[in-house]
C-alpha positions as CSV (number, residue, x, y, z in Angstrom):
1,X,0.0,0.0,0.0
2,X,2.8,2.3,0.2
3,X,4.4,1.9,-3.1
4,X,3.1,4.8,-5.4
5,X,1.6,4.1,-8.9
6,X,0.1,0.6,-7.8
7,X,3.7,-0.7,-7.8
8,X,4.0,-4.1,-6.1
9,X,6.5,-4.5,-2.5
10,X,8.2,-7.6,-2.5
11,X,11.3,-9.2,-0.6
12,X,14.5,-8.9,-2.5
13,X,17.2,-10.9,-0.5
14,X,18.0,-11.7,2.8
15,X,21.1,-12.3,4.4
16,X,22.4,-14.0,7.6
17,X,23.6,-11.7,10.7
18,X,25.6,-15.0,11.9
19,X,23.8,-14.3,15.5
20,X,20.8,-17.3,17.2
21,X,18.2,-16.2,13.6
22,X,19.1,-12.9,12.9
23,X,18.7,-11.8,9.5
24,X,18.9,-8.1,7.6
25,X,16.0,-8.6,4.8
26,X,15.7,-6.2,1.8
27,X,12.6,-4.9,0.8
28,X,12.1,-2.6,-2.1
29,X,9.1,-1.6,-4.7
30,X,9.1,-2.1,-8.9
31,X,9.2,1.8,-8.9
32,X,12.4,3.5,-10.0
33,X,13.3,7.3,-10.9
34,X,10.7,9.9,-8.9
35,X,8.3,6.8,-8.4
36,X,10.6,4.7,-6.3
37,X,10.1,5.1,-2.3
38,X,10.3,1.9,-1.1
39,X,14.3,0.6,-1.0
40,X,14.6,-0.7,2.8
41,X,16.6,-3.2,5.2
42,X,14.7,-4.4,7.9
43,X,15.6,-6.9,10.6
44,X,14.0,-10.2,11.8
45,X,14.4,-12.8,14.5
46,X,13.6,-16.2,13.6
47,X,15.5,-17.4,16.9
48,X,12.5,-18.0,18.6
49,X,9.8,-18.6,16.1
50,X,8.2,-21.7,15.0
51,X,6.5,-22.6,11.7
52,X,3.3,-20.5,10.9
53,X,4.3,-17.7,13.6
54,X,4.2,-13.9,12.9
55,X,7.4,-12.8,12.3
56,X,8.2,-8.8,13.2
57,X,10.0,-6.9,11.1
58,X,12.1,-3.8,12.5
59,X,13.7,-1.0,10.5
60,X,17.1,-1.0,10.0
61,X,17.7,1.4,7.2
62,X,15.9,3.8,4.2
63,X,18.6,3.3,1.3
64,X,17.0,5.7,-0.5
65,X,19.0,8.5,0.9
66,X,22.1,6.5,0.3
67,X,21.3,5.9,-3.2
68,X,20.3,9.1,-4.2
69,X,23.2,10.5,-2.5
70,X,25.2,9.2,-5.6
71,X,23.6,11.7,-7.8
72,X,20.9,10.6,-10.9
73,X,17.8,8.8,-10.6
74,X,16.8,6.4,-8.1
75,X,17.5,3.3,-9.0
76,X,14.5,0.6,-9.2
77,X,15.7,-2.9,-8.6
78,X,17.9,-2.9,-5.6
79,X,18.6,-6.6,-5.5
80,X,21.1,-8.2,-3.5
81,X,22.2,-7.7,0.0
82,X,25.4,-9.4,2.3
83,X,26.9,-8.8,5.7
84,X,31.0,-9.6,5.6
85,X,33.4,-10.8,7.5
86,X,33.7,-7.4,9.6
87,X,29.9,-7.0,10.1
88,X,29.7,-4.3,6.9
89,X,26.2,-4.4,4.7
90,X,26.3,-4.2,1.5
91,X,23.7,-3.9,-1.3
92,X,23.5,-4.0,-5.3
93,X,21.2,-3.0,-8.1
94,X,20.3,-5.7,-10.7
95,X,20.7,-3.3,-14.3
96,X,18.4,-5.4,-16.4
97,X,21.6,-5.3,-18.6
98,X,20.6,-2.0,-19.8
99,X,16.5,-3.5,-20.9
100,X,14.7,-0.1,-19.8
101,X,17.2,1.3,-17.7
102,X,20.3,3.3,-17.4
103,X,22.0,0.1,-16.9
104,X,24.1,1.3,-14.1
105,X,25.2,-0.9,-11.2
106,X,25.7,0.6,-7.9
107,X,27.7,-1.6,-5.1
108,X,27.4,0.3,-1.7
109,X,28.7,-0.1,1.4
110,X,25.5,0.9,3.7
111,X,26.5,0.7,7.1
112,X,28.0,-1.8,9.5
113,X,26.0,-4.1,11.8
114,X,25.9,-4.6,15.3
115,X,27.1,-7.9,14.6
116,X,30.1,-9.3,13.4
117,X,29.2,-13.1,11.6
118,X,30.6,-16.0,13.4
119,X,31.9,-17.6,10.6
């Protein structure tokens, strides 16, 4: 419901915090350019949930800030997201290889974690 122009929110990656079912999940919109609002990393704890349980998502960060910090449009398919060794978050646009879009590929580091993965 919060996605402008009837644009669909979906799940994009999510990635491992290393720490009892702590995850970083990215959420973003279809939208791109001065339609795009939705390009987020929320947290979840699936330590203590079983099967079929609601599952609580908490904000962690708005990338869209960050990516428009870079200069240009925003972009729309924010795609993949990791935590390294050191605990950093990182995220990347999928380009479409250039089908519609600028076909520009932004890696940015977003912030570190509170946690450092144990592996």
């Amino acid at each position: 419901p919060e996605s402008q122009n009837g644009g669909w929110v979906g799940l994009s990656d999510i990635a491992p915090l290393g720490v009892g079912g702590q995850f970083l999940v990215l959420e973003r919109d279809n939208q791109g350019g001065p339609d795009g609002a939705i390009k987020r990393i929320y947290r979840i704890d699936l330590g203590q949930h079983s099967p079929g349980d609601v599952v609580t998502k908490t904000l962690v960060r708005d990338l869209v800030p960050d990516f428009l910090a870079k200069g240009g449009l925003l972009i729309e398919k924010v795609e993949g997201l990791a935590v390294d060794m050191f605990g950093d978050v990182w995220v990347v646009n999928d380009n479409d290889g250039v089908d519609a879009n600028s076909g520009e590929t932004q890696l940015l580091n977003v912030m570190s974690s509170d946690y450092s993965p144990s592996w």
